[in-house]
C-alpha positions as CSV (number, residue, x, y, z in Angstrom):
1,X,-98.0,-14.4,-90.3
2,X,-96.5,-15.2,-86.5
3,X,-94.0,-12.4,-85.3
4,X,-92.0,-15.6,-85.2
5,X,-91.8,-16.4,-88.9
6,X,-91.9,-12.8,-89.6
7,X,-88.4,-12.5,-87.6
8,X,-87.3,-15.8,-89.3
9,X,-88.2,-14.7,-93.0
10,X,-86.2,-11.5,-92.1
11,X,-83.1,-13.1,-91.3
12,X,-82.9,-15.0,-94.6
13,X,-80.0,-13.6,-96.9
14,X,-81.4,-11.6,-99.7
15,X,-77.8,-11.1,-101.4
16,X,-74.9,-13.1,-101.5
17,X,-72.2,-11.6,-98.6
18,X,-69.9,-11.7,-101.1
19,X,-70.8,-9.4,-104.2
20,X,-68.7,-10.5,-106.6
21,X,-69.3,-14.1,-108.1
22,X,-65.7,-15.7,-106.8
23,X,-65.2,-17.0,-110.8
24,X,-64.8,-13.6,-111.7
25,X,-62.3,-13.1,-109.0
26,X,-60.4,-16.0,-110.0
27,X,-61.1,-16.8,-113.3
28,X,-59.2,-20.2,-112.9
29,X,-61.8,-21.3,-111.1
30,X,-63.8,-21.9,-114.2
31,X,-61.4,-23.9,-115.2
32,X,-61.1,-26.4,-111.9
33,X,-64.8,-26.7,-112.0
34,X,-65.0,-27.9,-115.5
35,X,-62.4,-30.4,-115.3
36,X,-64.2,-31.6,-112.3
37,X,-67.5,-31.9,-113.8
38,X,-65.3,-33.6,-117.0
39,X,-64.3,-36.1,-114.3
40,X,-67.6,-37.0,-112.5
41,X,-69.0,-37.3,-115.9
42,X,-66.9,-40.5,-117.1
43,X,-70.1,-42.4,-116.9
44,X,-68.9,-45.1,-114.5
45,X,-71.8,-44.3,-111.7
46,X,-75.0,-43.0,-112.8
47,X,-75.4,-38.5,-112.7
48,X,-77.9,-38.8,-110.3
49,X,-75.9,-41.1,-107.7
50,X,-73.7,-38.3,-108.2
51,X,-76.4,-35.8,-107.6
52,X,-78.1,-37.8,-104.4
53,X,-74.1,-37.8,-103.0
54,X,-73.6,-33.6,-103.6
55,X,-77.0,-33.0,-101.8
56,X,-76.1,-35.5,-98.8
57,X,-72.8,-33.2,-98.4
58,X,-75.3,-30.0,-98.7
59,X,-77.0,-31.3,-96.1
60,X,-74.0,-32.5,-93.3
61,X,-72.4,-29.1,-93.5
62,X,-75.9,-27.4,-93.1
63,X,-75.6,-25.2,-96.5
64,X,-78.6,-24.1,-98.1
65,X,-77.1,-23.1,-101.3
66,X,-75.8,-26.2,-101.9
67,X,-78.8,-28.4,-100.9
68,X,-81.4,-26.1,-102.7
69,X,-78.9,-26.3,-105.9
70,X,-78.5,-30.2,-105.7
71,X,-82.5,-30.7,-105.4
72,X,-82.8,-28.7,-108.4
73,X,-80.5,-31.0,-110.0
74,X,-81.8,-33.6,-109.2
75,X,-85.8,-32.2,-110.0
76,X,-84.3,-31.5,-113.6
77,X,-83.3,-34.7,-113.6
78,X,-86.6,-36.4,-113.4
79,X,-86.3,-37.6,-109.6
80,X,-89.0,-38.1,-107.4
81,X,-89.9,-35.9,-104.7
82,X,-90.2,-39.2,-102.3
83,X,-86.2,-40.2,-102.9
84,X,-84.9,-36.0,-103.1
85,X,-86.6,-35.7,-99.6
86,X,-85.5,-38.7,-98.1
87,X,-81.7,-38.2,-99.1
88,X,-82.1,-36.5,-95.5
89,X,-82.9,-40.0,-93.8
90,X,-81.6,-42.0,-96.3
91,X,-80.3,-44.9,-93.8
92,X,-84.3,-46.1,-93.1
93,X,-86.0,-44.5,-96.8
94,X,-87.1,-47.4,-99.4
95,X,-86.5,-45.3,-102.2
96,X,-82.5,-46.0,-102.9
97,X,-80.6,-49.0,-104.3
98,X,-78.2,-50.9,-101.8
99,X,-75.2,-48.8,-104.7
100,X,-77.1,-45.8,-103.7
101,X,-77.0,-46.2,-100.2
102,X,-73.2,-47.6,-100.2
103,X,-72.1,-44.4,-101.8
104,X,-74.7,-42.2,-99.4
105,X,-72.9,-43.8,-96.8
106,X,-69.6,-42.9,-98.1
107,X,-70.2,-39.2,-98.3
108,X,-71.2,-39.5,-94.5
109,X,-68.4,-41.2,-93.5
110,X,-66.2,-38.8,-95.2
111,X,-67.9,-35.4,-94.0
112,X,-68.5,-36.7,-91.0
113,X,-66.2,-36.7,-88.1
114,X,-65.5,-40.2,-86.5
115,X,-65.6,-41.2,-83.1
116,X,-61.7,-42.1,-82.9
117,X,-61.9,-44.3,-85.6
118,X,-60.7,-44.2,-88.9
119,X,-63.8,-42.2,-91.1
120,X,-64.0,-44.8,-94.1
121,X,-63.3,-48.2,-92.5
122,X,-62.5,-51.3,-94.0
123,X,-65.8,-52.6,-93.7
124,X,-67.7,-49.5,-95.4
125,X,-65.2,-49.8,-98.0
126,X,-65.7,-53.3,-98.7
127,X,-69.1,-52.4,-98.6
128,X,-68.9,-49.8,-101.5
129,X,-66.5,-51.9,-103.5
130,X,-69.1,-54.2,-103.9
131,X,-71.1,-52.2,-106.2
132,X,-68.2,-49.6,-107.8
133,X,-65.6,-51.0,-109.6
134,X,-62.3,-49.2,-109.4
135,X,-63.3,-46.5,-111.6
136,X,-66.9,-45.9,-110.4
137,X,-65.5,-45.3,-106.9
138,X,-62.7,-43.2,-108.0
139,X,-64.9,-41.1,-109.2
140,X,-67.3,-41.1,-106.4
141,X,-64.2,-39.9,-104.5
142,X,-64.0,-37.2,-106.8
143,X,-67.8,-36.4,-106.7
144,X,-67.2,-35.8,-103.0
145,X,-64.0,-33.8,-103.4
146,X,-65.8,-31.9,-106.4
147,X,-68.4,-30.2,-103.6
148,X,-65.9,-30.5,-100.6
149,X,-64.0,-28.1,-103.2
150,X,-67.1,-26.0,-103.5
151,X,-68.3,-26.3,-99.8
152,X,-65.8,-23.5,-98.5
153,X,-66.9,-21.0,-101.5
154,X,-70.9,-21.6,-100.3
155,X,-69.9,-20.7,-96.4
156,X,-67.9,-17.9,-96.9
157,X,-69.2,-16.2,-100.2
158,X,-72.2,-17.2,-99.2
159,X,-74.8,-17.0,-102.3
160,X,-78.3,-17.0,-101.9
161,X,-80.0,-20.3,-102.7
162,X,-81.6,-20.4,-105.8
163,X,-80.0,-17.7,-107.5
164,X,-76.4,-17.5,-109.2
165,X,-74.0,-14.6,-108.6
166,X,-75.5,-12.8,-111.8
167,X,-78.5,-12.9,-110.7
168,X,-80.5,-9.6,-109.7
169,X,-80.9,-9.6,-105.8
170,X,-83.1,-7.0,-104.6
């Protein structure tokens, strides 16, 4: 091993920086994320457009946790390896459907800041009503919201990826 992945390796987090799981600090959260879950899970876009969405956001705000949680989602799921990798560069991968893309490009545009120009445009939402009908893209609005909720929790608090807050960290 290089000096320079050694240094690397022993930067990586091997407990969460907060110590206590925030659910037990605020057991309403339990709550919030159930109904949010509830929501997504209407059934009017597929679980795994949800899934491919969640990890895009993972990935724009740089959080491990969220993108190593999401993949695993998504691997429990039965997705392939070529279209969980590729979420990264989705905009030039073969592996998603034009609905898949519309709503990839969504999440962008939404986590992304804009250029002086409104974040969801006319056009890209033209473009995503063309495959979501009312109710599919309210709830990929709410898919979005449901890890924006969950995207301040994973900066500050923290959690290592892969593991839960009850897990046992060495």
């Amino acid at each position: 091993m290089t000096e320079a992945a050694r240094s690397t390796t022993a930067q990586a987090p091997i407990r969460p920086r907060m110590l206590q799981d925030p659910q037990e600090l605020v057991p309403e959260l339990a709550e919030v994320s159930a109904a949010l879950f509830k929501a997504t899970g209407n059934r009017s876009i597929p679980r795994s457009t949800i899934s491919l969405v969640q990890l895009r956001a993972g990935q724009i705000v740089h959080n491990t946790y969220l993108t190593v949680l999401h993949t695993g989602f998504l691997r429990k799921a039965g997705e392939s390896e070529e279209r969980i990798t590729s979420v990264a560069s989705w905009q030039d991968s073969p592996y998603f459907t034009e609905a898949e893309r519309a709503a990839l490009a969504l999440v962008d545009a939404v986590l992304r800041p804009s250029a002086g120009g409104e974040r969801v445009s006319d056009e890209l939402y033209a473009e995503v009503s063309e495959h979501y009908d009312d109710t599919a893209l309210a709830t990929l609005a709410i898919a979005i919201g449901q890890v924006n909720f969950f995207i301040p929790i994973a900066l500050i608090a923290k959690p290592v990826p892969g593991r839960s807050f009850t897990d046992p960290w060495a």
